[in-house]
C-alpha positions in Angstrom: -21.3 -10.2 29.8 -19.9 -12.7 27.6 -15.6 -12.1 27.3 -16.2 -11.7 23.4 -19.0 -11.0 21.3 -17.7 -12.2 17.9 -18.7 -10.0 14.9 -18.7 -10.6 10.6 -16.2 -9.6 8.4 -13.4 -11.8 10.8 -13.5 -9.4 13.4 -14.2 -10.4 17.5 -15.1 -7.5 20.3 -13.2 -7.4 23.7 -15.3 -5.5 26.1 -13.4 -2.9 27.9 -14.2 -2.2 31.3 -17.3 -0.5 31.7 -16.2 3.1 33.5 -12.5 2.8 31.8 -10.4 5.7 33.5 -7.7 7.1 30.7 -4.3 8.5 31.2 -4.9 11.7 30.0 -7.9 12.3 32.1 -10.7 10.9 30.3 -13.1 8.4 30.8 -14.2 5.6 28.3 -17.8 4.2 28.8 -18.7 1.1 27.6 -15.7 0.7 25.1 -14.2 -2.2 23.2 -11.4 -3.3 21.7 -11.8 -5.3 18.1 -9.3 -8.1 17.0 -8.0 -11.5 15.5 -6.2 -14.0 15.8 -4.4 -16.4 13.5 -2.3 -19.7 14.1 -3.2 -23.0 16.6 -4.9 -22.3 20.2 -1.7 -24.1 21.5 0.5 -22.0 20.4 2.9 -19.4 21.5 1.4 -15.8 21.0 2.3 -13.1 19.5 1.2 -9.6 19.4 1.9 -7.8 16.1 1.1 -4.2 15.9 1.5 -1.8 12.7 1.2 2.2 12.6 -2.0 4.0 12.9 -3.4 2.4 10.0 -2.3 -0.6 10.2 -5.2 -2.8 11.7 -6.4 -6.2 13.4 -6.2 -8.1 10.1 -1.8 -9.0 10.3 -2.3 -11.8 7.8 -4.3 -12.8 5.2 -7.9 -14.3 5.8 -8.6 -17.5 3.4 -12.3 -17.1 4.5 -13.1 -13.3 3.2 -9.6 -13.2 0.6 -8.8 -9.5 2.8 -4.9 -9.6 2.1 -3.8 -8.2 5.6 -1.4 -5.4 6.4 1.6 -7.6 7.1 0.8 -10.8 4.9 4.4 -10.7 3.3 5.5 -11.1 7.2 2.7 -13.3 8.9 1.3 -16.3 7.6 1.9 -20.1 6.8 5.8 -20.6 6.2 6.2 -16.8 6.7 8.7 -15.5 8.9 5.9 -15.0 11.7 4.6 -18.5 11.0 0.9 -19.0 11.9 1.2 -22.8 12.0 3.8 -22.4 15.2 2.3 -19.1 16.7 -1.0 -17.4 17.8 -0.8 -14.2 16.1 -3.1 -11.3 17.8 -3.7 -8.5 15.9 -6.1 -5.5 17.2 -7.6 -2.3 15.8 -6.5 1.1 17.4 -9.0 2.6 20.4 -9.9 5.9 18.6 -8.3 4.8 14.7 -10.8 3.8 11.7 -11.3 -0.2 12.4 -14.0 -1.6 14.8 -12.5 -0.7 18.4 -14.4 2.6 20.5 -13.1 5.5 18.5 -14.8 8.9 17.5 -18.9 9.1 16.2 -19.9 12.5 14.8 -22.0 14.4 17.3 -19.7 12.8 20.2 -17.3 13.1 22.9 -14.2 11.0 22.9 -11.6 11.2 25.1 -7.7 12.0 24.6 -6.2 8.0 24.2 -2.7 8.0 25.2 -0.5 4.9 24.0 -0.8 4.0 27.8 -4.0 3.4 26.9 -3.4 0.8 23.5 -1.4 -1.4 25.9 -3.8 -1.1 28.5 -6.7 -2.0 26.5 -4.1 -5.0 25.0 -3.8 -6.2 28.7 -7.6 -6.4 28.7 -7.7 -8.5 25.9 -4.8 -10.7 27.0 -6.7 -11.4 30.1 -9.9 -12.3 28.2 -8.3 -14.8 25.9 -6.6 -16.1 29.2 -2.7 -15.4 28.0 -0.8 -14.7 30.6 2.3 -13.9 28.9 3.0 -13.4 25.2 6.1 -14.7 23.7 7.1 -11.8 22.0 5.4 -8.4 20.6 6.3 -7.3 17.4 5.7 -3.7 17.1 6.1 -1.7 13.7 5.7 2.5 14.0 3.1 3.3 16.6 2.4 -0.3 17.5 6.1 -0.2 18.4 5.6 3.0 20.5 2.5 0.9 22.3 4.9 -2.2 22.9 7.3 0.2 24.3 4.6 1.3 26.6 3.1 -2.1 27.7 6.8 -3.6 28.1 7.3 -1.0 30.9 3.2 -1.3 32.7 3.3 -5.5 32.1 7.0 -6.6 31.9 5.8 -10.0 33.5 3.6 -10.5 30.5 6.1 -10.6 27.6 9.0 -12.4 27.2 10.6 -10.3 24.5 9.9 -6.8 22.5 10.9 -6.3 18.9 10.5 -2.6 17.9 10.9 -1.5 14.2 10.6 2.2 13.8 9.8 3.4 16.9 11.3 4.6 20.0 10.5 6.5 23.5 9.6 9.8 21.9 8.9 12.0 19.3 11.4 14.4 17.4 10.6 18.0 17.8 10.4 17.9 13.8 8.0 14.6 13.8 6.1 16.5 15.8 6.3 20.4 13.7 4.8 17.9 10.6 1.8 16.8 12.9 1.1 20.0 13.8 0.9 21.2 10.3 -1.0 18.0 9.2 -3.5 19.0 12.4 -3.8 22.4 11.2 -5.2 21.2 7.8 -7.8 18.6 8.6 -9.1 21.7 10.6 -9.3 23.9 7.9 -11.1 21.1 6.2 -13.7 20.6 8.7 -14.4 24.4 8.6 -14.6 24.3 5.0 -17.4 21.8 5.2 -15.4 19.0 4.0 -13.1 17.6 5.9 -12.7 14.3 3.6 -10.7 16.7 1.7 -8.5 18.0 4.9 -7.6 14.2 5.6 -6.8 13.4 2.4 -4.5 16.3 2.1 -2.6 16.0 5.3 -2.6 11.8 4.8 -0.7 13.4 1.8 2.1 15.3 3.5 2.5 12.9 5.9 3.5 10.6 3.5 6.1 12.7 2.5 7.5 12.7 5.8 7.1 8.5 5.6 9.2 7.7 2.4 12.8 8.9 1.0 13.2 12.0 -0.9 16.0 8.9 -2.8 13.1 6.6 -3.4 10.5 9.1 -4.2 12.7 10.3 -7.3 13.9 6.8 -8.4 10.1 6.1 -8.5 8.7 8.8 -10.0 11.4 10.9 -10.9 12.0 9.3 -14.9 8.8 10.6 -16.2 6.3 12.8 -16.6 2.6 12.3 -16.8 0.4 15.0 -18.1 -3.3 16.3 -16.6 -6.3 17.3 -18.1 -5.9 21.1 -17.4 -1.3 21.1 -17.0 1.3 19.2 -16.8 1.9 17.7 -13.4 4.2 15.4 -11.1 3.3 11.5 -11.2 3.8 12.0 -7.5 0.8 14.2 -7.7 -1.3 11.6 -8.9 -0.1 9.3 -5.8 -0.3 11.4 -3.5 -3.9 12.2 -4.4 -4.9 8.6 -4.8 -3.3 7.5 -1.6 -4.8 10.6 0.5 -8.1 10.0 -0.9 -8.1 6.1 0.0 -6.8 7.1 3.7 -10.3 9.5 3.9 -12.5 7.0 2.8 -11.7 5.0 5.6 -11.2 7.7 8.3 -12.7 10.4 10.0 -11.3 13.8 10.8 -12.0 12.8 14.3 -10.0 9.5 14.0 -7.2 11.0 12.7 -7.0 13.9 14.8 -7.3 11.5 17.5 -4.2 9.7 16.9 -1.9 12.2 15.5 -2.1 13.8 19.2 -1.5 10.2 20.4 1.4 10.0 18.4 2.7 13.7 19.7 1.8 12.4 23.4 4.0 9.2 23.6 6.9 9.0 26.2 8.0 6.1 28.2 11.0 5.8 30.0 13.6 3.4 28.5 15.1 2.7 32.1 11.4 1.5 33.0 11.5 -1.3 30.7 13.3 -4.6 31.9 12.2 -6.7 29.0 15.0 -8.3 26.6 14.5 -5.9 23.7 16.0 -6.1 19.5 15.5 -2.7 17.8 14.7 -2.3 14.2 16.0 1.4 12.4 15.3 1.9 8.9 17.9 3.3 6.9 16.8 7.1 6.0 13.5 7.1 8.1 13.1 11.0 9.1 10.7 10.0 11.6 12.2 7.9 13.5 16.3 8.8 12.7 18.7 6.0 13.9 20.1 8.5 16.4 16.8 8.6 18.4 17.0 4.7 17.8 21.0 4.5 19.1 19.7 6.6 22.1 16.6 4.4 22.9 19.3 1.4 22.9 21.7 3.1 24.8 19.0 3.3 27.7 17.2 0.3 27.7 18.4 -2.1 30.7 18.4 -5.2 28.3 18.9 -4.4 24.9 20.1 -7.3 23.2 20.6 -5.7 19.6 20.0 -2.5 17.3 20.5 -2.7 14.0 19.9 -0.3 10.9 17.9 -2.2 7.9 18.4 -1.5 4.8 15.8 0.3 2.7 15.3 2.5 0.5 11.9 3.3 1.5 12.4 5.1 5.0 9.7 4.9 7.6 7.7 2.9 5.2 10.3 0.4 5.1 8.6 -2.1 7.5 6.1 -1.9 5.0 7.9 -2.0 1.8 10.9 -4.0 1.8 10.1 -7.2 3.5 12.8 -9.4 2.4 15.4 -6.9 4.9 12.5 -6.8 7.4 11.8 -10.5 7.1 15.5 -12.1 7.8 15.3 -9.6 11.1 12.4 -10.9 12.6 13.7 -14.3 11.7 16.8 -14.1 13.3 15.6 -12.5 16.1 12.8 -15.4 17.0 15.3 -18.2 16.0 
């Protein structure tokens, strides 16, 4: 079999190995991991990874116009600049893009974050990159780095994490459990569009500020149809109903007990290491951040970014985000 079987819609498949043994137990058959790259052949790579739905598409694609969930951050003259790095993005084994993930009427095994940096170690060695010059790694993607700094220290040069660290809080984890508890209901209801859009809903909640959320919607009031509601409401709603369009109740179930999973040891990974907190993230609070630095054998810097936007700050304030990653890769 061919290393890559290249696919429309800018996407490429890395096959997985074929009887793929998973942390947790499992086995994969015949999986796959989808991706893209961006930048010269010749050039240094990168690996940027977002949260669970971010995707392989980092930077925007001339060819199709698809804007890319990090384009403010990766791109021509950006501060991940595709004309002086090779910028691999991937989709999530068991998430809503093109990797292996869930089919109705199927098995699927339990994917640890083990298994993302695994399955990114696959695809390193089919694209014949030995080491990568840095892995930027934003939420989840910066629990995986975390992971495949520790399994692959020899392939990575340096780790940037923003919004991420060695484990889960015990309330990070309460909030999953809930969100869990309502895609199920959903499925049992005979619609389980309508559970994921509803617990993509409280999650949110748990992603921005209760500060930004009322200096957004918090001077006005809209009013329904039948009563008078929140503008949050109509956010929410829109934003949860987006989310299901794109992913199954299997998908998401899948990596919310990923996300509840994750542990690595700080003292396992010897890679030089720059940590990212964002100011008010309840997620991810700077103190599991300062204890994550205070463990890693070569952290070379933690710093709290400004934002009023929490967890979602990676997302939505990238001129804070951008001076970090350019400073750090200077």
């Amino acid at each position: 079999m061919s290393a890559a079987l290249t696919l429309p819609r800018a996407a490429t498949l890395c096959p997985l190995p074929a009887e793929w043994p998973l942390c947790r137990g499992g086995v994969l058959r015949g999986g796959w991991l989808a991706y893209t790259m961006a930048g010269p052949a010749a050039a240094p790579a990168l690996a940027v990874l977002g949260g669970i739905s971010a995707g392989r598409l980092v930077a925007a694609d001339p060819a199709t116009g698809a804007k890319g969930w990090w384009a403010e951050q990766v791109g021509p003259g950006r501060p991940l600049d595709t004309t002086h790095w090779r910028v691999v993005g991937i989709d999530w084994l068991g998430g809503a893009g093109l990797s292996s993930a869930p089919r109705a009427g199927a098995a699927f095994p339990t994917v640890d974050t083990r298994d993302q940096a695994a399955a990114l170690a696959c695809l390193l060695d089919a694209l014949a990159i030995d080491r990568l010059a840095a892995l930027v790694g934003c939420s989840y993607g910066g629990m995986v780095g975390l992971q495949f700094a520790a399994m692959h220290p020899d392939r990575l040069a340096r780790l940037l994490v923003l919004g991420a660290a060695h484990r889960s809080t015990v309330a990070a984890a309460a909030g999953r459990t809930v969100q869990r508890g309502i895609v199920e209901l959903g499925v049992r209801a005979g619609d389980p569009a309508a559970g994921v859009a509803l617990a993509r809903g409280l999650a949110l909640l748990g992603y921005r500020t209760p500060e930004g959320l009322e200096q957004r919607f918090g001077a006005v009031a809209a009013t329904g149809a039948a009563h008078e509601h929140a503008p949050v409401a109509d956010w929410l709603a829109a934003r949860g109903q987006s989310f299901a369009a794109a992913w199954s109740a299997a998908s998401y179930q899948c990596l919310l007990a990923s996300l509840d999973l994750h542990h690595v040891e700080p003292a396992a990974i010897p890679v030089p290491t720059w940590l990212g907190s964002l100011a008010g993230d309840r997620l991810v609070p700077l103190e599991l951040m300062a204890e994550l630095a205070a463990a890693l054998p070569q952290c070379r810097g933690h710093r709290e970014l400004a934002t009023q936007h929490g967890h979602d700050g990676f997302l939505c304030s990238p001129a804070a985000v951008g001076d970090w990653l350019t400073e750090v890769l200077s």
